[in-house]
Backbone as a chain_set.jsonl record, in Angstrom:
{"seq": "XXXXXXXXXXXXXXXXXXXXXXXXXXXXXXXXXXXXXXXXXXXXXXXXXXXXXXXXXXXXXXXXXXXXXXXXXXXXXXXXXXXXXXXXXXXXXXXXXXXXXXXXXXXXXXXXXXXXXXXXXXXXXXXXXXXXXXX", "coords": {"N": [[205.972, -19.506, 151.576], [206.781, -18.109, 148.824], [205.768, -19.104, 145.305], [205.651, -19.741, 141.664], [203.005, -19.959, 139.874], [202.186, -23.557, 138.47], [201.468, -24.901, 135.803], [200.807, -28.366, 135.023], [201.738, -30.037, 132.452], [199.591, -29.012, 131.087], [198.023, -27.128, 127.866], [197.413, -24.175, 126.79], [193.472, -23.663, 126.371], [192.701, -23.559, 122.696], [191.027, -21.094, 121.949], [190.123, -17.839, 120.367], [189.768, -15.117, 122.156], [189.121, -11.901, 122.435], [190.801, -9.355, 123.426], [190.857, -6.984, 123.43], [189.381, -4.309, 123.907], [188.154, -1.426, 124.371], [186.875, -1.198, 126.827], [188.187, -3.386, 128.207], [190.442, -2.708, 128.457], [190.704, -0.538, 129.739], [190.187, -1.929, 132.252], [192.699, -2.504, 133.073], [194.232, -0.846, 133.048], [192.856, 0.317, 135.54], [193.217, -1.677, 137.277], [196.15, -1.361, 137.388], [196.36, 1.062, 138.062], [195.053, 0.913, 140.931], [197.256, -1.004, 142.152], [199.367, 0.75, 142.091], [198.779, 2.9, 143.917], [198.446, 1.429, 145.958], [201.04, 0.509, 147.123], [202.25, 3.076, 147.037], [200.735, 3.477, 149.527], [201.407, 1.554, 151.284], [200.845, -1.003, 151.246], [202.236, -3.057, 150.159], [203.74, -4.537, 151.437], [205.093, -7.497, 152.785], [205.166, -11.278, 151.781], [202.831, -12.243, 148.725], [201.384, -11.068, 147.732], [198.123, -9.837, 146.106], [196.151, -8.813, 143.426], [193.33, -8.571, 141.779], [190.95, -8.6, 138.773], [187.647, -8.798, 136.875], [187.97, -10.143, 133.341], [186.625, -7.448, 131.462], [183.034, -8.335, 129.834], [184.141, -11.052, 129.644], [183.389, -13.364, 131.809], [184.715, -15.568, 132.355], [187.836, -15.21, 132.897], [190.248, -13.487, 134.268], [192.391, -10.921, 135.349], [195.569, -10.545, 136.546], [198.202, -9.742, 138.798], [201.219, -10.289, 137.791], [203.96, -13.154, 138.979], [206.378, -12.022, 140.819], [207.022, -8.703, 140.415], [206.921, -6.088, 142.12], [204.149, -4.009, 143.847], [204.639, -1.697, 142.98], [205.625, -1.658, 140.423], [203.933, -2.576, 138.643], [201.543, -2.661, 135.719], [199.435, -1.767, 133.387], [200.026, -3.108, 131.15], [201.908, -5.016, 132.029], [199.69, -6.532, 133.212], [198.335, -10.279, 133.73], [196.574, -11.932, 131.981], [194.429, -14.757, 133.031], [192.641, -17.921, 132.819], [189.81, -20.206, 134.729], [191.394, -22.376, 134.842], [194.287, -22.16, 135.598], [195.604, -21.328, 132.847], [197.548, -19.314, 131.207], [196.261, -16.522, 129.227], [196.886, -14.59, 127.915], [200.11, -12.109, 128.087], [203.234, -12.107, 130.2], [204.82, -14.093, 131.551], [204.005, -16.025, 134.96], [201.196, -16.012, 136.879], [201.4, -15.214, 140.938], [201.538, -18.651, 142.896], [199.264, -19.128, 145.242], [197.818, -16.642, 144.347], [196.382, -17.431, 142.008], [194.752, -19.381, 143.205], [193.69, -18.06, 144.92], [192.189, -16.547, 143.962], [190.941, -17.124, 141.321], [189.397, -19.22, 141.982], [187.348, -17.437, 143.795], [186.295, -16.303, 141.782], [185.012, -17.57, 140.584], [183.556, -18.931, 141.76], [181.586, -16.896, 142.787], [180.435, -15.01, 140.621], [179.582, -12.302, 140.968], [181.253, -11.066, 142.133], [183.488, -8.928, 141.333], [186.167, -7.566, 141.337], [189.402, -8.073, 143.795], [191.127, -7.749, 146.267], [194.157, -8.69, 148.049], [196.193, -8.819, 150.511], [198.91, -8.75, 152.558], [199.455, -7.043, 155.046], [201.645, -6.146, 157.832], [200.791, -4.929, 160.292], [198.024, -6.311, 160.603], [198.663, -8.842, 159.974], [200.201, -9.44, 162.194], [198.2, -8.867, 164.162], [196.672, -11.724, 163.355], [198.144, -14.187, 164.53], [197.891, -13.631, 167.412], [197.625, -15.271, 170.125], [195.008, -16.828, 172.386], [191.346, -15.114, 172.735], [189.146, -14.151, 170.369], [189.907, -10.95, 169.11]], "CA": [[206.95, -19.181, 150.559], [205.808, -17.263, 147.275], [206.51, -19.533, 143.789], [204.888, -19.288, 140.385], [201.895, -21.396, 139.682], [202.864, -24.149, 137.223], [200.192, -26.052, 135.748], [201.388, -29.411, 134.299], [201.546, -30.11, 130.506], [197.958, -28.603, 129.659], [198.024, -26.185, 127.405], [195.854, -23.267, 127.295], [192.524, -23.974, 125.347], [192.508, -22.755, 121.6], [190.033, -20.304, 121.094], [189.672, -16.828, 120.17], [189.699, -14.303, 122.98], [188.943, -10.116, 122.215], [191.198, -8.425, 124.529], [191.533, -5.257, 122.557], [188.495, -3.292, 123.335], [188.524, 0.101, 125.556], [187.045, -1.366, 128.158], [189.528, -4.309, 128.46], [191.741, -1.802, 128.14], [190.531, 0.345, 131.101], [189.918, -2.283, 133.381], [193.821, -2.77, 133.215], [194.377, 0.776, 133.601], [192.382, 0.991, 136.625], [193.654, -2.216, 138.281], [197.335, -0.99, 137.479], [196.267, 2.589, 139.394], [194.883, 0.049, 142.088], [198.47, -1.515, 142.642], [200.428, 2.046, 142.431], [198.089, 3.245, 144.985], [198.444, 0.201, 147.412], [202.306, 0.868, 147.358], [202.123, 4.225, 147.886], [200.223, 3.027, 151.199], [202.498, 0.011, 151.782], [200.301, -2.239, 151.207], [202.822, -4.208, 149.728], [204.713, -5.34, 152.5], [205.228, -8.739, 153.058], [204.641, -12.052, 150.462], [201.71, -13.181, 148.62], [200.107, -10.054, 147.8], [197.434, -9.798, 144.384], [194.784, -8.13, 143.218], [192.4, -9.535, 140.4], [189.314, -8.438, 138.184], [187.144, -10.042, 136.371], [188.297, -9.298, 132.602], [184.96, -7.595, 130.795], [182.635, -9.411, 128.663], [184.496, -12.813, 129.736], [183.282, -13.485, 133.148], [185.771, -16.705, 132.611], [188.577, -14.291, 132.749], [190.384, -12.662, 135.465], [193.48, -10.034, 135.218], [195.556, -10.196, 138.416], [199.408, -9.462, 138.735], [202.327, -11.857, 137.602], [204.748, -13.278, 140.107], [208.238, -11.375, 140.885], [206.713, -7.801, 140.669], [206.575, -5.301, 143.362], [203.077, -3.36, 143.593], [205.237, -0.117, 142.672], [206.163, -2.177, 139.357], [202.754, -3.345, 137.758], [201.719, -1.638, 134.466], [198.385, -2.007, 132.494], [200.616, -4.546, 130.23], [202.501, -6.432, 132.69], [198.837, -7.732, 134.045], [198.075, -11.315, 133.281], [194.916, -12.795, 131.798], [194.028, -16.23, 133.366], [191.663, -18.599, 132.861], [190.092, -20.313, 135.838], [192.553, -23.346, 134.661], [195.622, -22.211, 135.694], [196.87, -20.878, 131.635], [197.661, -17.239, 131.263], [195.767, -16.622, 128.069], [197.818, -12.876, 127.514], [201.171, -12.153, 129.094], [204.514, -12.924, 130.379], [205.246, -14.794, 132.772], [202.911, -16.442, 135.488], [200.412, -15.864, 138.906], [201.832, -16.297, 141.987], [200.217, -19.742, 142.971], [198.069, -18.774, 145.807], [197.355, -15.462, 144.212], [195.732, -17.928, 140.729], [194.464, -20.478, 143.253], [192.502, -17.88, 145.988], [191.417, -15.27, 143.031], [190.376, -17.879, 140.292], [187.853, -19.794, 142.728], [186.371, -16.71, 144.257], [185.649, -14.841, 140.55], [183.719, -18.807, 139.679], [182.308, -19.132, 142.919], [181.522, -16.1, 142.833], [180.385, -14.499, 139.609], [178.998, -10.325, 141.196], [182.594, -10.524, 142.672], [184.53, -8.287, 139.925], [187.571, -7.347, 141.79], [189.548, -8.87, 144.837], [192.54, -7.469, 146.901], [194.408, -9.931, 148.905], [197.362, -8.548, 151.011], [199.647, -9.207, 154.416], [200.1, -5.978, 155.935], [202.518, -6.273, 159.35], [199.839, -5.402, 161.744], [197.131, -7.034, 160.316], [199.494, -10.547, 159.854], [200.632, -9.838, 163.503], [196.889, -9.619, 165.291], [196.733, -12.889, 163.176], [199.008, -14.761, 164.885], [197.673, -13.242, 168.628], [196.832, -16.425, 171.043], [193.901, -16.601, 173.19], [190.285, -15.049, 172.621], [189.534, -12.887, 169.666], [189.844, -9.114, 170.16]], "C": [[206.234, -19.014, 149.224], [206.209, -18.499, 146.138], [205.175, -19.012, 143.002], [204.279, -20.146, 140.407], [202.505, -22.122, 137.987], [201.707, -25.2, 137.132], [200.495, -26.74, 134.537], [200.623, -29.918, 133.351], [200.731, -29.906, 130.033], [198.645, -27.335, 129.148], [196.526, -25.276, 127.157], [194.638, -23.901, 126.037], [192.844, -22.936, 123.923], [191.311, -21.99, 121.286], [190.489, -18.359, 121.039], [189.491, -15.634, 120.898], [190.05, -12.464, 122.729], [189.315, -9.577, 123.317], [191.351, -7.331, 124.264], [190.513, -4.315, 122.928], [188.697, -2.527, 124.589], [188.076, -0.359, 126.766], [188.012, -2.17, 129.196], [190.289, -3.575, 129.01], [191.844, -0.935, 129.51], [190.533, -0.28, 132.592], [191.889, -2.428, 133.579], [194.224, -1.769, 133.45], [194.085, 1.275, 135.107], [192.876, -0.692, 137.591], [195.146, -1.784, 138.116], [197.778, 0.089, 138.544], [196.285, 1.773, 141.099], [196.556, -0.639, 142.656], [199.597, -0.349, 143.069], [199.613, 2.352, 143.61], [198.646, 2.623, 146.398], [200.018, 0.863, 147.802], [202.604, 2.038, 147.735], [201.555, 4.006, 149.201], [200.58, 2.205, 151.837], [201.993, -0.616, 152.3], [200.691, -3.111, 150.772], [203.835, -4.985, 150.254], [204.455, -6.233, 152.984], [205.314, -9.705, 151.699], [202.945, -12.239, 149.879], [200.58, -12.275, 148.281], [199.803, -9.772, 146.388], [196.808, -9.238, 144.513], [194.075, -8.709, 142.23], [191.33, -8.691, 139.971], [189.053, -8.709, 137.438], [187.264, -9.382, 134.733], [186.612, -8.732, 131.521], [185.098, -8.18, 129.604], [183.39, -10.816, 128.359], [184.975, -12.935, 131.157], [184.056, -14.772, 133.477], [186.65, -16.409, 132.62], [189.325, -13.629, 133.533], [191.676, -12.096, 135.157], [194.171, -9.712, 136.526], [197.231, -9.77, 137.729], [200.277, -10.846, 138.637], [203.668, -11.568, 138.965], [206.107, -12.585, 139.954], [208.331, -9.921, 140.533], [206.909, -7.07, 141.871], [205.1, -4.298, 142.86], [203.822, -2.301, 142.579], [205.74, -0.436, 140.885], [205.27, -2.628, 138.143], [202.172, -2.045, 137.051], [200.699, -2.231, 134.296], [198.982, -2.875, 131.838], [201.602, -5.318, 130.795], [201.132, -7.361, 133.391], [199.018, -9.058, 133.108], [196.871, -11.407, 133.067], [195.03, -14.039, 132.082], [193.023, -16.899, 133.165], [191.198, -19.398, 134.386], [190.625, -21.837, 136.004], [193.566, -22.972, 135.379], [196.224, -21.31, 134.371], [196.554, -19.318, 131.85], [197.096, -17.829, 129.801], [196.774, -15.874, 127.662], [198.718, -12.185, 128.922], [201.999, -12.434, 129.294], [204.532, -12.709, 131.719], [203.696, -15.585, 133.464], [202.303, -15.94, 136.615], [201.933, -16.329, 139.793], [200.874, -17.888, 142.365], [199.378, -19.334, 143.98], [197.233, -17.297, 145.23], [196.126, -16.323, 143.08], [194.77, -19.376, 142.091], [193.549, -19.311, 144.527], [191.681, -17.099, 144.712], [190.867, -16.337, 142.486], [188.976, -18.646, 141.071], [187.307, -18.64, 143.537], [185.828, -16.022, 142.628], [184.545, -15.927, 140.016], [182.991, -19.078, 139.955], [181.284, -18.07, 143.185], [181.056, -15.007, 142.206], [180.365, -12.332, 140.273], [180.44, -9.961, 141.779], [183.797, -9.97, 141.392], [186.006, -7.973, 140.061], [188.022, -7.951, 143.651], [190.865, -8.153, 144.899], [192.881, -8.396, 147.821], [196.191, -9.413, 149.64], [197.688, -9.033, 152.244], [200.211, -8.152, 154.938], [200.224, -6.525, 157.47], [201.275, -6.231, 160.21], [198.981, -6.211, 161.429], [197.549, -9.037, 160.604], [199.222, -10.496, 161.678], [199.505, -10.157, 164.233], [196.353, -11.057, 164.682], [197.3, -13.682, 164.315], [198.565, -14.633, 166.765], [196.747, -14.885, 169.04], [195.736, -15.736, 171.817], [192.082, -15.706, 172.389], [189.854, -14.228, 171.35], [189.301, -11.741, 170.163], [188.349, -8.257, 170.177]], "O": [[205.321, -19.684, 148.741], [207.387, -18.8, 146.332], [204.204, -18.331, 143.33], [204.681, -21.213, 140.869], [202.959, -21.623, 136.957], [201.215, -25.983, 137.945], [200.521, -26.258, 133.404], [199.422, -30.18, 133.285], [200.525, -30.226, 128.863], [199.515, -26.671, 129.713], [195.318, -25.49, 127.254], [194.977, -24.483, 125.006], [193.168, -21.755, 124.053], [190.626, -22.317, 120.317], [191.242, -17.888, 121.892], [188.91, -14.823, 120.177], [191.166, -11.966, 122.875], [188.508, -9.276, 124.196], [192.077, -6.616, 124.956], [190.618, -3.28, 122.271], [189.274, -2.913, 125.606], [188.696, -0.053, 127.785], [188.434, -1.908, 130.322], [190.814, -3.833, 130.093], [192.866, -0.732, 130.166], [190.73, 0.29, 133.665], [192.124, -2.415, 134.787], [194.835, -1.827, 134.517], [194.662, 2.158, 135.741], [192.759, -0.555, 138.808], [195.566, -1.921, 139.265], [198.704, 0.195, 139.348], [197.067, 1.913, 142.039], [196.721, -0.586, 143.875], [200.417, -0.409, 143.985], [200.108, 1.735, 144.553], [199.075, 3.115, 147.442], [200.112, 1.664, 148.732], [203.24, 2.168, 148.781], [202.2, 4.575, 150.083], [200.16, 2.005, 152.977], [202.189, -1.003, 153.452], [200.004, -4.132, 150.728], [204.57, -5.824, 149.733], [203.523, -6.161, 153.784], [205.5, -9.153, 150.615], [202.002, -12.352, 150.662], [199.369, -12.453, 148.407], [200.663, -9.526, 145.543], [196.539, -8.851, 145.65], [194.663, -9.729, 141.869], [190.765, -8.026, 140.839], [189.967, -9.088, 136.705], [186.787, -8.256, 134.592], [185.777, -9.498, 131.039], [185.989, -8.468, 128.804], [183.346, -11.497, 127.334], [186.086, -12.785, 131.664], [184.13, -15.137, 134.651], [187.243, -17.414, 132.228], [188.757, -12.538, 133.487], [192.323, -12.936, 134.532], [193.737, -8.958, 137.397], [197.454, -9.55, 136.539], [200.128, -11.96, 139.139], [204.102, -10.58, 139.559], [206.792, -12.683, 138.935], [209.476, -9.536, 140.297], [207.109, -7.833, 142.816], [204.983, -3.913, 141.697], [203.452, -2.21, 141.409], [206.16, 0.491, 140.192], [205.659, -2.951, 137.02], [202.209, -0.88, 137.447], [200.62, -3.309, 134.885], [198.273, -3.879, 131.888], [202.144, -6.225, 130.163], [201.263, -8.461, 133.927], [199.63, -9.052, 132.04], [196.041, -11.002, 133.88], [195.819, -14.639, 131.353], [192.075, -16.167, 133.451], [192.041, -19.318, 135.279], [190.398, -22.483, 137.027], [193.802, -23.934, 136.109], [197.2, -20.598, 134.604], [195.736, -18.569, 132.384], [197.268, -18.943, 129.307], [197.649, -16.437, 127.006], [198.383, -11.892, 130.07], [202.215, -13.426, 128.597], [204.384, -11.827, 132.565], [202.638, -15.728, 132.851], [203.052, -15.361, 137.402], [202.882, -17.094, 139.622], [199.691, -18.053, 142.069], [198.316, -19.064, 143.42], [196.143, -16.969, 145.697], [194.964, -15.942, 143.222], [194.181, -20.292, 141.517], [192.628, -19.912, 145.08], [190.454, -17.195, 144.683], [190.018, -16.762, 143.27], [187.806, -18.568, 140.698], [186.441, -19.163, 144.238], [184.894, -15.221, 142.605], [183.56, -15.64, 139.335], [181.954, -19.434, 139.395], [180.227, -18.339, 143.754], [181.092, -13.951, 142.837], [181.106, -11.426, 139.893], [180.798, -8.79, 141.902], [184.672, -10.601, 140.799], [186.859, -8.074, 139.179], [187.182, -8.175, 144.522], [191.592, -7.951, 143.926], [191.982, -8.96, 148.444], [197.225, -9.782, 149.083], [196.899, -9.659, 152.951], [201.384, -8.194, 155.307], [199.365, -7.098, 158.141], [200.781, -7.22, 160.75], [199.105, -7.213, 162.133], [196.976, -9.984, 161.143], [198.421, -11.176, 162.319], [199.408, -11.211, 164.862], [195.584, -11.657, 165.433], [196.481, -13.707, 165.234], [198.949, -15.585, 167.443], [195.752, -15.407, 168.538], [195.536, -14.526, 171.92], [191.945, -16.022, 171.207], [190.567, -13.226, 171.398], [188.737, -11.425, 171.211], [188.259, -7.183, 170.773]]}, "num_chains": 1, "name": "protein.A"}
């Protein structure tokens, strides 16, 4: 079951964060294309499905989609900026929680990893779920 990640009574750190510059700007552009795309290919069927990248020049940073979207719905300014806390730095609303809790530890664990898709397409789920040997 999908909810919103809720991360209790911290507040985000105070500092200073430059989200304004063209590339910022592009990487949100081009993960927004990345989500119209998917939907056009219905890749957005089922729960639980994100995308993320790492926001430039703050490899502590990641830009994924906020919860209660449909792919077909995400805009260059509905992404979120996260920290790999839990706070949205820039944004409304929040992550889904597994979307802020698989993305955020692969972009830390992870640094050369810049972008991450994470979906549940039907067949894919279903040969999940197949008993006995793998295929």
């Amino acid at each position: 079951m999908a909810h919103s990640l809720s991360v209790g009574g911290s507040n985000a750190p105070s500092r200073i964060v430059r989200l304004d510059s063209d590339a910022v700007m592009q990487a949100r552009i081009e993960l927004a294309a990345c989500f119209r795309l998917a939907a056009q290919r219905g890749y957005e069927e089922g729960v639980c499905n994100h995308f993320s990248t790492v926001v430039p020049g703050h490899d502590d940073l990641f830009l994924v989609n906020p919860y209660g979207y449909a792919f077909s719905e995400i805009t260059a300014s509905r992404l979120l900026v996260c920290d790999f806390e839990g706070h949205v730095i820039a944004g409304d609303g929040q992550p889904e929680a597994t979307a802020f809790y698989i993305h955020a530890r692969l972009h830390r664990a992870k640094p050369r990893v810049k972008a991450a898709f994470h979906t549940h397409m039907p067949n894919a789920t279903a040969l999940c779920l197949l008993e006995g040997p793998p295929l």
